[in-house]
N, C-alpha and C positions, 0 to 999 in steps of 0.2 A: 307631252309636257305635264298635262293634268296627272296622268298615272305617277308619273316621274315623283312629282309634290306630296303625291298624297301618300309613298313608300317614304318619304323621306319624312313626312308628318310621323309616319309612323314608328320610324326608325328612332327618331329623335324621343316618342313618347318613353318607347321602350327600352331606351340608356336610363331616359330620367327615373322611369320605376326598381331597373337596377340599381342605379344610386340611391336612393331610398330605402327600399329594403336591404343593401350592405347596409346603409348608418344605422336601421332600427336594428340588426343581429348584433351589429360592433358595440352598440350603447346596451345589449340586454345582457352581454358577456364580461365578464370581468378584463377590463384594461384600462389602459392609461388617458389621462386626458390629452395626452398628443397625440395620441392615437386616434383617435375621435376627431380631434380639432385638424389632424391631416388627412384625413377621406373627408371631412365638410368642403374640405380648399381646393385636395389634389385627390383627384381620385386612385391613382396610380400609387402612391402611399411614396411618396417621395419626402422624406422626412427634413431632407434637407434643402429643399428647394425653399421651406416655409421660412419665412426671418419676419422677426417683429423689427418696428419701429421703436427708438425709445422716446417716445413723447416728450421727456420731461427735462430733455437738454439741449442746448441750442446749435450746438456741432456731433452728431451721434452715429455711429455707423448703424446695418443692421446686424442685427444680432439673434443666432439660431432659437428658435422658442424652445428645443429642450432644456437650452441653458439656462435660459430665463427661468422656466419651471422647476427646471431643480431645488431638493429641497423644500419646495411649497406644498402646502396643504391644501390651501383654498385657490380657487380660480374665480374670479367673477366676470362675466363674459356679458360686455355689452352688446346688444346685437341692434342693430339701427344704422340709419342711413346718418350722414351729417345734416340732412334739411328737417329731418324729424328728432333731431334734439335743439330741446329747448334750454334754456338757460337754468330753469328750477332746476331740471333732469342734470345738468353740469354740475350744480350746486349741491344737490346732493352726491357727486360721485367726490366731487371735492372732500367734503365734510367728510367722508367714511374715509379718503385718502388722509385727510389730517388729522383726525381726530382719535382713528384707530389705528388704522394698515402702520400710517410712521409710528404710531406708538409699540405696538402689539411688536411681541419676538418669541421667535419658535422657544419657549422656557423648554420645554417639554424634549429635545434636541441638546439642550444646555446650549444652544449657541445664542448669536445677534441676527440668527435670518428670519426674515419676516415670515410670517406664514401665509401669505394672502396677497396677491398680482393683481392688476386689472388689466385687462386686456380688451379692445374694441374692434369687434369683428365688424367690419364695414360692409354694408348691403347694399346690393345695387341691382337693375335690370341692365339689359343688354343696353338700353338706349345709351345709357349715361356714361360718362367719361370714364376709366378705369385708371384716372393718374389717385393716387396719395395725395391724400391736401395733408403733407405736413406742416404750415403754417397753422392748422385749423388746431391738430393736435398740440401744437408749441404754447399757441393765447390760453391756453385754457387754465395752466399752473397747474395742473397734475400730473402727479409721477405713474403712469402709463403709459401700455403698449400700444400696437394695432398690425395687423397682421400687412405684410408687404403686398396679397392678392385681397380681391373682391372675392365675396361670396357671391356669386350670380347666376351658378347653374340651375334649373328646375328642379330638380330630384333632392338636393341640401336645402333650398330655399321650401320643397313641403316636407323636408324633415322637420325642420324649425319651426317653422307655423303648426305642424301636427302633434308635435314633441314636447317644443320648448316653448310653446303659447305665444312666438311673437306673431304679430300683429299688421305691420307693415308701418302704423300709422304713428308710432308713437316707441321708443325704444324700451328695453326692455331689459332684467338684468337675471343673467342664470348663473346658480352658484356651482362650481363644480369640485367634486373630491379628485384631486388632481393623479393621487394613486391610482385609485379605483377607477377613473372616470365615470362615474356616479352622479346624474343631477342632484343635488340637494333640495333645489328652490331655483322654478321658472321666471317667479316676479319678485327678486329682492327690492325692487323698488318701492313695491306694497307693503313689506314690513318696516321700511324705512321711515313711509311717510308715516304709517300709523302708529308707530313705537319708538322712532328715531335711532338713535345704536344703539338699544339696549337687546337687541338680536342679532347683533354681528357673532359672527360673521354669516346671519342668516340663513344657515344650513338648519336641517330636521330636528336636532338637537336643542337646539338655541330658540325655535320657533315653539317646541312643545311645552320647553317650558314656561317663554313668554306668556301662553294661553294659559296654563295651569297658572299663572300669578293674578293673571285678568279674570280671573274667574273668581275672584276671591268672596263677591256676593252671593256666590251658591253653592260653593264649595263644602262645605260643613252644614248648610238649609234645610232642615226638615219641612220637604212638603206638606202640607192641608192633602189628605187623601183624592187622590183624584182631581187634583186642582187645574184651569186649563193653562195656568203659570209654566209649569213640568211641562206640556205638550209646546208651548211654545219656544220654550227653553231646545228641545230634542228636535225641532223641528228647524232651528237656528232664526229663527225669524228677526225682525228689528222690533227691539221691545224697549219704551220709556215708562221708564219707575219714577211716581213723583211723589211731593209730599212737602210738606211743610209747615209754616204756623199761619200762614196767608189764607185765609179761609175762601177767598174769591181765584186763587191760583190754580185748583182743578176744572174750573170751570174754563177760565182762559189757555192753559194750554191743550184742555182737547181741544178749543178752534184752532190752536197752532197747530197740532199733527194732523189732522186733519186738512188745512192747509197745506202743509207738506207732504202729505197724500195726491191731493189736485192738481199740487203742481210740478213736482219730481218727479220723475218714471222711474219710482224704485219697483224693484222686482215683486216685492212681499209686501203689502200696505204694513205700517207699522201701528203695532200693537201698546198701548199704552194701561196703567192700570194704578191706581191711587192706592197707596200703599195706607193711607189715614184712615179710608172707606173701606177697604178689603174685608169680608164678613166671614172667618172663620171658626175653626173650632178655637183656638187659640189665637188671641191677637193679632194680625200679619204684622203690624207697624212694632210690635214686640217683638216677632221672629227675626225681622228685619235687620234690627236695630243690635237687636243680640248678635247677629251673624256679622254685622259690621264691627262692632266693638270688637269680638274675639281676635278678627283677623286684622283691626290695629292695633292692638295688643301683639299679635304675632310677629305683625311686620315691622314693628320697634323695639321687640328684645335684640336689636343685633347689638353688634360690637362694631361696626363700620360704619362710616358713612354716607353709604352711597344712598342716592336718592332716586330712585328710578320712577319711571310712570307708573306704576301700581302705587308708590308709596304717594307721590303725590295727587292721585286721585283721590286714594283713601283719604288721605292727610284732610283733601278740600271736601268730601262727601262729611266730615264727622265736623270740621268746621261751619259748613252750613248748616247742619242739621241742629248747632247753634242759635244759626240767625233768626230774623225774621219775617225772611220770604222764603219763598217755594225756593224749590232745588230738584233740578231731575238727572238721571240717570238711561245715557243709551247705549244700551245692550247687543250684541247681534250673538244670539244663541246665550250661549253660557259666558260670552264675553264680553266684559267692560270695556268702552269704547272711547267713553268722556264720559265726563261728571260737570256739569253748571247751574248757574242761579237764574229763578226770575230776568236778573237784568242783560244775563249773554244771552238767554234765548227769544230775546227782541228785538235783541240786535242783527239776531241771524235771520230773524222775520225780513227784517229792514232791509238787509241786503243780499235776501234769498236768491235774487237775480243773477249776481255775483257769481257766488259759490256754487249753484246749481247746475253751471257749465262743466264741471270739472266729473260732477258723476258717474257721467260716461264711461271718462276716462280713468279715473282713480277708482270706481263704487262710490257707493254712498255715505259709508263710513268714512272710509280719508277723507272726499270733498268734506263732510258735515265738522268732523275732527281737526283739521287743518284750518280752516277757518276760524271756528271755535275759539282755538288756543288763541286763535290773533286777536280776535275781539276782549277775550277776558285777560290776556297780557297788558292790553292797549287800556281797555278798562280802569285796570288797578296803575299803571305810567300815570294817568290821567287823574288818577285820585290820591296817587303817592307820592311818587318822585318830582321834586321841583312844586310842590303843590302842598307846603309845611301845616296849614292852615285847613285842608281841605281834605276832611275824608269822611265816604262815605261808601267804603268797600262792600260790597252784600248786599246793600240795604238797611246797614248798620247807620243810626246816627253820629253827627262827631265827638259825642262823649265815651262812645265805646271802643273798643280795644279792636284791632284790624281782624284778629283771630284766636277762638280761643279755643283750645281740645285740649279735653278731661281723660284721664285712664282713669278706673276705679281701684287698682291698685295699685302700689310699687313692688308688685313682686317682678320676679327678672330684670334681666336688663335691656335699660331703654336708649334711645340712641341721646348720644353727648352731644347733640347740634340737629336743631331741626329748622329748616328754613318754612318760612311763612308759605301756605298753597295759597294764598292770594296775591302777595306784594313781592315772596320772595326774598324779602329780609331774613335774617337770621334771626328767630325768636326765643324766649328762653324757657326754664324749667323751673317752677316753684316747688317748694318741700311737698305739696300735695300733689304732683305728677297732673300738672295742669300745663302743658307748652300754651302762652301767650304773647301774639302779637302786638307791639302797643303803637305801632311805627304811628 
């Protein structure tokens, strides 16, 4: 009986490594994303046994996945079980369903087909039930699939985990070139939270140049020779840039990072360095300041008006640097991450408790970034809207204007509408290319 077990132990090991090493040959070789997505399901390559669910109607048959596919470009393949998605994780699969996927259309085709499917591959172990909770897909309002079988064999299940970085604990989103079958991006949820759409459809493309936009403080920077700015830069570390007219401001946020050191488990202690104090051959708070000007200058000769998170970091980096407090900047490598004042990073002191659960799970960027935003949104509600009598945005008194930013010339052109980086008003342009807020 013993012998019996332990051939059969063994029998069983040695399917699962066959299936394994089929999906790592299938995924190194040029093919389809059904192709792929049917040896994950069926190993037998039965193409037609596979039918999606259509989530997002409330009488629907199923319907074969290469139909579904046709035509698409993009795939986003959620992989998770239903007990390890969370409500945020819904919310954002939402928002990219409404915001983009129903907008967006194959231009490129000259048709109306979308380019871009969601599809939720559902994970499970042997224990758990293997029925479809279509009710679970219907509540949720979005227009998505899900595949009619469980993923639950061992050999797909350390594909995935080996491959595609899930996780087990927490869902996970992979972008796929649906021709090619091509991963693009293991964790579209990580450029989601940290940049929001403006890297859809978060493939290699859309991400490289996201980071080439965030990079905008160092991008054109002549180092100080030998500086250890450059090594920490190439080394990707977490870096805060601070500075400002607050003469007691350097002194109180190194106890903050510092603090943030003690009590986060980030990977790199982060590196901070006062941009006022920096003792070079040439100015630093000059290089600085020169490297931020050029590149808002740059990023407002458009002709459009789109506002993306590079523009409105910049926006709020050149507005503070205005004010009358401190303002820092964190970095991870060569990339801007957030930009805030004095008053948000006391607030993140305050409810460092909070936010510092999420690290884990996000890194330390999204947790610190996602919070952020909420504190300095809520901040400026709080001091603008509903509140006619009452402002004191920055650390600005209430005789001062909400936000002011100078270019020093009118050469090119600058954007026809620029909304306030603090209140989010629409602010205007004077003849001397000064946008101010007056809200």
């Amino acid at each position: 009986m013993e012998l019996n077990k332990g051939l059969l132990s063994k029998e069983d090991g040695l399917v699962e490594d066959i299936r394994y090493y089929d999906l790592v040959k299938l995924s190194k070789s040029p093919t389809t994303g059904v192709k792929i997505l049917t040896q994950l399901v069926s190993p037998l390559g039965y193409v037609h046994d596979l039918q999606l669910f259509d989530g997002s109607k409330e009488n629907s048959n199923m319907v074969p996945m290469d139909i579904v596919l046709e035509k698409k470009k993009w795939l986003l393949l959620v992989l998770g079980s239903k007990q390890n998605m969370s409500n945020d994780d819904i919310d954002l699969l939402r928002q990219i369903q409404f915001e983009k996927i129903k907008n967006e259309t194959n231009t490129c085709r000259g048709d109306d087909e979308k380019q871009c499917v969601i599809i939720w591959l559902p994970i499970v172990d042997k224990d758990h039930n293997n029925l479809i909770d279509e009710s679970f897909l219907k509540s949720k309002n979005i227009e998505w699939y899900t595949l009619n079988k469980y993923i639950s064999d061992q050999g797909s299940l350390k594909f995935l985990e080996e491959k595609w970085d899930y996780k087990g604990t927490s869902p996970n989103v992979v972008v796929m070139d649906v021709l090619t079958g091509k991963i693009e991006n293991t964790d579209a949820f990580y450029a989601m939270r940290l940049w929001g759409l403006d890297t859809f459809p978060f493939d290699q493309h859309s991400l490289q140049i996201k980071r080439k936009q965030m990079s905008f403080l160092f991008n054109d920077f002549s180092f100080p020779s030998k500086h250890y700015l450059a090594n920490w830069i190439q080394e990707e570390e977490y870096i805060i840039l601070h500075g400002g007219k607050d003469e007691n401001w350097a002194k109180e946020i190194e106890g903050k990072i510092n603090f943030i050191n003690e009590n986060i488990n980030v990977e790199h202690k982060i590196k901070h360095l006062n941009i006022n104090q920096e003792k070079v051959e040439v100015s630093f708070e000059e290089l600085f300041w020169r490297g931020v000007n050029c590149w808002s200058m740059k990023s407002n000769r458009v002709q459009n008006d789109s506002y993306d998170d590079m523009k409105k970091q910049l926006d709020r980096l050149c507005c503070l640097g205005e004010a009358k407090v401190g303002w820092f900047v964190l970095n991870k490598g060569q990339v801007t991450i957030v930009i805030g004042s004095q008053q948000t990073l006391e607030k993140m002191m305050e409810d460092i408790a909070i936010w510092k659960k999420n690290v884990k799970k996000n890194t330390f960027e999204v947790a610190f970034k996602e919070f952020h935003e909420k504190i300095f949104d809520n901040l400026h509600q709080d001091q603008g809207f509903g509140m006619e009598n009452k402002r004191t945005t920055l650390g600005k008194d209430n005789s001062e204007d909400c936000c002011i930013i100078e270019y020093p010339t009118e050469e090119g052109k600058l954007r026809i509408k620029m909304d306030c980086p603090n209140c989010h008003q629409l602010i205007k342009k004077n003849i001397s290319v000064t946008y101010m807020c007056q809200k």
